[in-house]
FIVO-408166 format. One record per residue: residue number from 1; x, y, z of N, C-alpha, C in turn. Coordinates in pm, whole numbers, always signed. Atoms other than C-alpha are relative to their C-alpha. Layout:
<atoms>
  num    n_px    n_py    n_pz   ca_px   ca_py   ca_pz    c_px    c_py    c_pz
  NUM       X       Y       Z       X       Y       Z       X       Y       Z
...
</atoms>
This chain:
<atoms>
  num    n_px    n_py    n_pz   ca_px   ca_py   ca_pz    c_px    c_py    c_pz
    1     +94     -63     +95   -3108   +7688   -6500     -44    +135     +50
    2     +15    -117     -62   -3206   +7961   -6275    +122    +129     +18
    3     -88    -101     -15   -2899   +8116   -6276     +52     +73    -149
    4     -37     -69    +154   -2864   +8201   -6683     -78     +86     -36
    5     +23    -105     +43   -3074   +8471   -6728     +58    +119     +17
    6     -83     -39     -12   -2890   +8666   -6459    +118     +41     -51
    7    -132     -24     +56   -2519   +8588   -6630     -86     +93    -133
    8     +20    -117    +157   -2703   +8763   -6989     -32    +110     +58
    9      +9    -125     -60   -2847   +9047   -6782    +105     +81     +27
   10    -107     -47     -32   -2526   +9086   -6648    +100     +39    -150
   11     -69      -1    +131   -2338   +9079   -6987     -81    +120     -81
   12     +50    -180     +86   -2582   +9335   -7158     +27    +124     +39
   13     -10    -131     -55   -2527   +9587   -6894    +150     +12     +13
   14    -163     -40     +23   -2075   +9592   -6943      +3     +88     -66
   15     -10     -61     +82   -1967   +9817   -7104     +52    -130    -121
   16     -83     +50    +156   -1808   +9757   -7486    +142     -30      -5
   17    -117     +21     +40   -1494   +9759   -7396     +65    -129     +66
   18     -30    +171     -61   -1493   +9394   -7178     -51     -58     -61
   19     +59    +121     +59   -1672   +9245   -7450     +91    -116     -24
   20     -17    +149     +37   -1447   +9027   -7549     +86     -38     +99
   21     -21    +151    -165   -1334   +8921   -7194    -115     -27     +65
   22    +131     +44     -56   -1697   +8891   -7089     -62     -91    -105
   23     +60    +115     +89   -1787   +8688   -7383     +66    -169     +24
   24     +18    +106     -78   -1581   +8384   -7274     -17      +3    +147
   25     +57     +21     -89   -1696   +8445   -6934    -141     -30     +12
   26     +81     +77      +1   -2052   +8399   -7020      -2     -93     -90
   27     +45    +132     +75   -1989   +8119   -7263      -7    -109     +77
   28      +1     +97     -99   -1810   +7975   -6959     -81      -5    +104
   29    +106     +16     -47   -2126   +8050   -6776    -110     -96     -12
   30    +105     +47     +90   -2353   +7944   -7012     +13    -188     +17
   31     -19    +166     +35   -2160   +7585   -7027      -4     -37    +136
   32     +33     +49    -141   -2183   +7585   -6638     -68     -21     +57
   33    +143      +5      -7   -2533   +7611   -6647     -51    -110     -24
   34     +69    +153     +34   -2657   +7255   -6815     +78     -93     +39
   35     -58     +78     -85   -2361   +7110   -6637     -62     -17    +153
   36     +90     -22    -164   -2543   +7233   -6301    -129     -65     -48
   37    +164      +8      +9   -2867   +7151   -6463     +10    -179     -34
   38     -14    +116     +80   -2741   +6788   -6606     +17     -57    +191
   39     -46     +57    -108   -2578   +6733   -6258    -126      -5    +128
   40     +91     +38    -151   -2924   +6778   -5988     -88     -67     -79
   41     +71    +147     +24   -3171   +6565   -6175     +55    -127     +17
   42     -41    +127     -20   -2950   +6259   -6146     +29     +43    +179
   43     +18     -12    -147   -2893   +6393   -5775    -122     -31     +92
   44    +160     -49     -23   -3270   +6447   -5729     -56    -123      +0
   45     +51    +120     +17   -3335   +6089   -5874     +74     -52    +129
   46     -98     +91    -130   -3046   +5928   -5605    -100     +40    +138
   47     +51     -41    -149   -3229   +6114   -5302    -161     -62     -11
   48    +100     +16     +10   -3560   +6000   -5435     +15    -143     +61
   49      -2    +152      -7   -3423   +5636   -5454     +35     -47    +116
   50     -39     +37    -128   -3257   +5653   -5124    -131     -16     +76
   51    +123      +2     -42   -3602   +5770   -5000     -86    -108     +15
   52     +54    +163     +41   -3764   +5494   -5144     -16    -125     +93
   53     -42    +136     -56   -3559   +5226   -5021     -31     +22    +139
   54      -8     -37    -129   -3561   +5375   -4649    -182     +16     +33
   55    +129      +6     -76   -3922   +5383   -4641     -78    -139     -26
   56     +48    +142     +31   -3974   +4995   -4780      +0     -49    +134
   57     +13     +95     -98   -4080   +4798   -4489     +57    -126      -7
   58     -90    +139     -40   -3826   +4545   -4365     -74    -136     +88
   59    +113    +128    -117   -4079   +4355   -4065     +98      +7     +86
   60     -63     +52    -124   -3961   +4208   -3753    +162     -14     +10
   61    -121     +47      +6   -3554   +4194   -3732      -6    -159     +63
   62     +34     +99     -19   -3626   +3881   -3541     -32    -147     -73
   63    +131     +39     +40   -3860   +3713   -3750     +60      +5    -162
   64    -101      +2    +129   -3601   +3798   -4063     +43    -136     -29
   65     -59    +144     +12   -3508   +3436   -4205    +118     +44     -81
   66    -129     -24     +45   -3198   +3600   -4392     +56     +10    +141
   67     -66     -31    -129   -3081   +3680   -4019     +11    -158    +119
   68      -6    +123    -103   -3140   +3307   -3885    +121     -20     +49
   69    -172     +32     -48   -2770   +3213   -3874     +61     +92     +93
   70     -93    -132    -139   -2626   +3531   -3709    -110     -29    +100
   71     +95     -20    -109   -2949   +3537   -3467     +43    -209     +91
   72     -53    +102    -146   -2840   +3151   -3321    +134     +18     -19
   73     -92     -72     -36   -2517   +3242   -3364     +63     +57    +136
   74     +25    -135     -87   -2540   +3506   -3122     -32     -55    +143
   75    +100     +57    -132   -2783   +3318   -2913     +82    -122     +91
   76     -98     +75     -65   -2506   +3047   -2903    +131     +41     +90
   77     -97     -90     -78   -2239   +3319   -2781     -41     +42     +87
   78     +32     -88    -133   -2479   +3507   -2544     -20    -148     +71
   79     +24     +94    -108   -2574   +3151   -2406    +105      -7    +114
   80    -142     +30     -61   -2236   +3068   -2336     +57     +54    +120
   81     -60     -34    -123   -2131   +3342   -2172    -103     +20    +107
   82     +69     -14    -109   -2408   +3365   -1948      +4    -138     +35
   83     -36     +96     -31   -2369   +3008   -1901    +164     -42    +118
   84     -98      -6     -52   -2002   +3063   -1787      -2    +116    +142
   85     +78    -109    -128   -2128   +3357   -1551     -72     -59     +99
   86     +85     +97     -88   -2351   +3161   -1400     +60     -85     +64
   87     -31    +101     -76   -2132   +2887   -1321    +143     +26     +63
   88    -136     -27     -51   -1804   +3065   -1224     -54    +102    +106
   89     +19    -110    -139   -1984   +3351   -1021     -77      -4     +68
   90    +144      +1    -103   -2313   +3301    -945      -6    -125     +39
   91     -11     +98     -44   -2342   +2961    -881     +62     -26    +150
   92     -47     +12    -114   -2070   +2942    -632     -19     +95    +103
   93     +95     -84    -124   -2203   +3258    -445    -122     -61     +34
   94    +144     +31     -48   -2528   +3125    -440      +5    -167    +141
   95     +12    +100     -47   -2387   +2746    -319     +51     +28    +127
   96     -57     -11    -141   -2198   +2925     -48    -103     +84     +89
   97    +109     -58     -53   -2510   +3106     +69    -112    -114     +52
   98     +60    +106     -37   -2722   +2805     +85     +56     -40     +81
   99     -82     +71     -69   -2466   +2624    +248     +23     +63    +132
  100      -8     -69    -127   -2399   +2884    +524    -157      +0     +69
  101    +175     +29     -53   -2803   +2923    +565     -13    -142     +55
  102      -1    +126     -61   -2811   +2561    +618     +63      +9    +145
  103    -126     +56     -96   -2495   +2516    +878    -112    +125    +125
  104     +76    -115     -80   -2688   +2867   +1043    -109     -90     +51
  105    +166     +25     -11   -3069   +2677   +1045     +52    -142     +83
  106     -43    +107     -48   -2851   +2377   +1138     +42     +47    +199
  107     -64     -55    -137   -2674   +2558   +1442    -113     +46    +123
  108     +65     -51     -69   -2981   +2726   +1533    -107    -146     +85
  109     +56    +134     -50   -3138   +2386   +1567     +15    -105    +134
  110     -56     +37    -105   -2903   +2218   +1771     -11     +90    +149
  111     -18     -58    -166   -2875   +2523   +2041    -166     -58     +56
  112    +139     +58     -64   -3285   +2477   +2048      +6     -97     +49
  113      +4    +154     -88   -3216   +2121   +2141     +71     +30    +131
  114     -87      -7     -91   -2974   +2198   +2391     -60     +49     +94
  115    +114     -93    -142   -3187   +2475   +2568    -131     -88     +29
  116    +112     +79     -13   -3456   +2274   +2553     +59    -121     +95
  117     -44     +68     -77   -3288   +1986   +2727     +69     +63    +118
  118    -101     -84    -103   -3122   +2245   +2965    -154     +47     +73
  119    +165     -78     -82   -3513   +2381   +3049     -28    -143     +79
  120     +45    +134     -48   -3618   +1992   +3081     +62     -40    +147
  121    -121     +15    -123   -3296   +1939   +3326     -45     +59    +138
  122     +57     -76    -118   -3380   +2228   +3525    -139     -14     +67
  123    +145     +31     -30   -3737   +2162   +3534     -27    -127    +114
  124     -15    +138     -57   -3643   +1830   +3659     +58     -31    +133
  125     -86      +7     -97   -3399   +1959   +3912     -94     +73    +137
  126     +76     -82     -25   -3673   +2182   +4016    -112     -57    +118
  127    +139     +59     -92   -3974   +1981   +4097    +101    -144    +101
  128     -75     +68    -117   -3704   +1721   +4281     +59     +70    +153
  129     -19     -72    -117   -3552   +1983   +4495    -124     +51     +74
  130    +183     -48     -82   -3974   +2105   +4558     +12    -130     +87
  131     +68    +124     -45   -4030   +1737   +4625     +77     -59    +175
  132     -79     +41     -94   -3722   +1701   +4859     -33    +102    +122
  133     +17    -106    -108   -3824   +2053   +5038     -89     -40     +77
  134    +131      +5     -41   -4167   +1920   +5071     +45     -95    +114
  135     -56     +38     -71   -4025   +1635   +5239     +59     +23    +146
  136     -85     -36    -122   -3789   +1754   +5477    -117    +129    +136
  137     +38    -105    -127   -4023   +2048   +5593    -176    -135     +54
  138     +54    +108     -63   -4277   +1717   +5649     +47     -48    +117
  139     -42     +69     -73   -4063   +1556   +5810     +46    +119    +151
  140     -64    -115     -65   -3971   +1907   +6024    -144     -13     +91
  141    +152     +11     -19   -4356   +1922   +6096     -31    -134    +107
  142     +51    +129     -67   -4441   +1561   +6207    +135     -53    +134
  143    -104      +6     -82   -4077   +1587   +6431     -40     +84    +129
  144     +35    -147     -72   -4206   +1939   +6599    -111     -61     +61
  145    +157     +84    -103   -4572   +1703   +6682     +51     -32     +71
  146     -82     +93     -79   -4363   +1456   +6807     +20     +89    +138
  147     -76     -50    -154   -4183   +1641   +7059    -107     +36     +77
  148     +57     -26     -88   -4439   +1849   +7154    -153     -80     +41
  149     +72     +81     -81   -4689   +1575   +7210     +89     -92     +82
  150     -82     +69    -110   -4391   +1386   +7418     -21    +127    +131
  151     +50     -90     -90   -4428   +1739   +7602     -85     -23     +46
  152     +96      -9     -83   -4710   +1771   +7650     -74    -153     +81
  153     +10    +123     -78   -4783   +1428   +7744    +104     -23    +161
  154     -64      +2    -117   -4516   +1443   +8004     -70    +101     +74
  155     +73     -79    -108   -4656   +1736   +8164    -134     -48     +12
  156    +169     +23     -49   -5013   +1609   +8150     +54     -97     +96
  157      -7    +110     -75   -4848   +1276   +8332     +79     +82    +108
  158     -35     -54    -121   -4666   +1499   +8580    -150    +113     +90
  159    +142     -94     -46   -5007   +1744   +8633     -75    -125     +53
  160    +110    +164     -29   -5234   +1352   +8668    +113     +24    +154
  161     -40     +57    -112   -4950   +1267   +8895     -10     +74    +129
  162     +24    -121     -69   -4955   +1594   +9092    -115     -20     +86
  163    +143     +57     -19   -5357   +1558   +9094     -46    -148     +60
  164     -11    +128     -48   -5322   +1194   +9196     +22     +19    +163
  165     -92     -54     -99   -5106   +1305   +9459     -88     +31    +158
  166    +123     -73     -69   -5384   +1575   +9584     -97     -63     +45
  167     +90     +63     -30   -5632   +1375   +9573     +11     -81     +99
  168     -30     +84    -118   -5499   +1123   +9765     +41     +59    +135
  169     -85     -49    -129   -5357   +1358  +10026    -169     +30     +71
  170    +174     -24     -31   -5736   +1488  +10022     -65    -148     +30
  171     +73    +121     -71   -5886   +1162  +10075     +16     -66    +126
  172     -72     +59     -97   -5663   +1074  +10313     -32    +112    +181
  173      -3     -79    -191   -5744   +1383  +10580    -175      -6     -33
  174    +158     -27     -37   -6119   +1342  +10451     -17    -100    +103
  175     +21    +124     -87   -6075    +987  +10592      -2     +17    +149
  176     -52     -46    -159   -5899   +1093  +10922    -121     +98     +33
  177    +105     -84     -72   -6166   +1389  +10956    -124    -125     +16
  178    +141    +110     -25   -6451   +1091  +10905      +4     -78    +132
  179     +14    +115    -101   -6286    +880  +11152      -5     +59    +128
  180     +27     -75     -59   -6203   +1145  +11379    -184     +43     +74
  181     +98     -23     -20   -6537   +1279  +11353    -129    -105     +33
  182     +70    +123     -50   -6707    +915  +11394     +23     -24    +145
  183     -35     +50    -153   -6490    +881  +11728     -37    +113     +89
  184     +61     -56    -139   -6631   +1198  +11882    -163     -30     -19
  185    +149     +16     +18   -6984   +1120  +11779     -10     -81    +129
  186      -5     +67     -81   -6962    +850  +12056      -9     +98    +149
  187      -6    -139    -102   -6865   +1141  +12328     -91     +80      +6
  188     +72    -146     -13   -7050   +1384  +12189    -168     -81     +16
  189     +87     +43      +0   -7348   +1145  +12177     -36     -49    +172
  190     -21     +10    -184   -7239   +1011  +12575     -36    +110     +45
  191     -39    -131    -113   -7177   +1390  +12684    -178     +42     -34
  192    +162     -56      -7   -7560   +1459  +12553    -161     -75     +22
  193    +112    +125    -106   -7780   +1164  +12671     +57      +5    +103
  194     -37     -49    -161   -7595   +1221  +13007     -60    +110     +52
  195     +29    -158     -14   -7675   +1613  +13005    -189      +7     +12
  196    +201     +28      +9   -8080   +1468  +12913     -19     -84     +96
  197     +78     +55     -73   -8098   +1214  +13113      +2     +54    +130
  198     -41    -103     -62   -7925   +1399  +13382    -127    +128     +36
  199    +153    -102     -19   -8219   +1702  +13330    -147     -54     +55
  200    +100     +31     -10   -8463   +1448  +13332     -25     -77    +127
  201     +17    +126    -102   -8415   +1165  +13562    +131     +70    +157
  202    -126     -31    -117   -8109   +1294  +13769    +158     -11     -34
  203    -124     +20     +14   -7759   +1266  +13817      +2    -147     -82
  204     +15     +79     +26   -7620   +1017  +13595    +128     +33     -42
  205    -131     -10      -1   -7225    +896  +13551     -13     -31    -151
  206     -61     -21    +123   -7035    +992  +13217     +15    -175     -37
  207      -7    +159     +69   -6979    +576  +13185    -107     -82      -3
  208    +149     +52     +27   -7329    +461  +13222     -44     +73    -129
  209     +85     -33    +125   -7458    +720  +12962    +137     -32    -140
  210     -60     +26    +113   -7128    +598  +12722     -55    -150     -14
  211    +125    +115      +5   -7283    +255  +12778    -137      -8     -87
  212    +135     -11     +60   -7619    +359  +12673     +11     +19    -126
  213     +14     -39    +152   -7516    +516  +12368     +57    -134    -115
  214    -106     +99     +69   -7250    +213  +12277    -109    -105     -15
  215    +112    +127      -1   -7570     -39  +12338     -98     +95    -115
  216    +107     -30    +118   -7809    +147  +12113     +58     +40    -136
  217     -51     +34    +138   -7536    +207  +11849     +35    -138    -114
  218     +28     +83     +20   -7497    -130  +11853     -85     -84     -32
  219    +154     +41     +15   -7843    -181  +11828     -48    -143      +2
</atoms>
């Protein structure tokens, strides 16, 4: 519609001598015009209606009950294969992971027992070999008394005997000096009541004054 005033504008200003080839050019204008004009209102309506429809609210795809069937459907296919995933890949990775963790927690178990009975062992070998040291250096100890109280006991019984010895050798010249010295007392007791009486009274013989003394020792 906008474009037919133009085509007549254009047509008034030709000359006279294209009229009659410009006359079916704007007739065939003219008829191209309510064909253009016939043809965007039914366009105009379609874009309206598309509009329309595209802005009607559908809701939830979910939650659609025309969509139930395809939606388990679907749910029955995705199960599946995650079902088959699960039990062809993951599964058996996972059972061989457990399984090694185990045999591992298992292994680690056993060595603990082992060292542990290997500490116990030693421990055992330990305070026996202490017990046997203790022992022996006892017995090293109460061997080492021994002797040297057999020592020293022998030398004390050779020192006694020694001292025994002495003593007796000493008693023996005290004796002899006693007896000795008893047998000049007699003399020396004669030679000096002789020498007195002698001063006093007179001459007087060495066997009269041993007499005198032998009678008054005798008493």
């Amino acid at each position: 519609m906008a474009g037919q005033p133009t085509n007549i504008t254009l047509l008034a200003q030709a000359p006279a001598a294209d009229a009659s080839t410009a006359a079916p050019a704007a007739a065939a204008t003219t008829e191209a015009a309510p064909a253009a004009g016939a043809t965007n209102p039914a366009a105009a309506a379609g874009t309206h209606t598309a509009v329309g429809a595209h802005e009607a609210p559908i809701g939830f795809p979910p939650f659609n009950v025309a969509t139930f069937g395809a939606q388990i459907l679907w749910l029955a296919i995705c199960f599946g294969v995650l079902y088959v995933v699960v039990a062809r890949a993951v599964q058996p990775r996972l059972t061989s992971i457990l399984a090694a963790r185990r045999d591992k927690i298992d292994g680690d178990l056993a060595e603990a027992d082992r060292l542990r009975a290997a500490t116990d062992k030693a421990i055992a070998d330990y305070e026996a070999a202490l017990a046997a040291a203790r022992a022996k250096a006892n017995g090293i100890a109460q061997q080492t008394r021994d002797a040297n109280k057999a020592d020293l006991d022998g030398k004390r019984a050779g020192v006694e005997a020694e001292l025994a010895k002495k003593v007796g050798a000493a008693e023996a010249a005290i004796q002899r000096a006693k007896t000795e010295a008893l047998g000049k007392v007699d003399e020396i007791a004669a030679d000096t009541a002789g020498a007195l009486v002698a001063r006093l009274t007179g001459a007087v013989s060495p066997d009269e004054a041993r007499a005198a003394v032998a009678s008054v020792v005798k008493g």
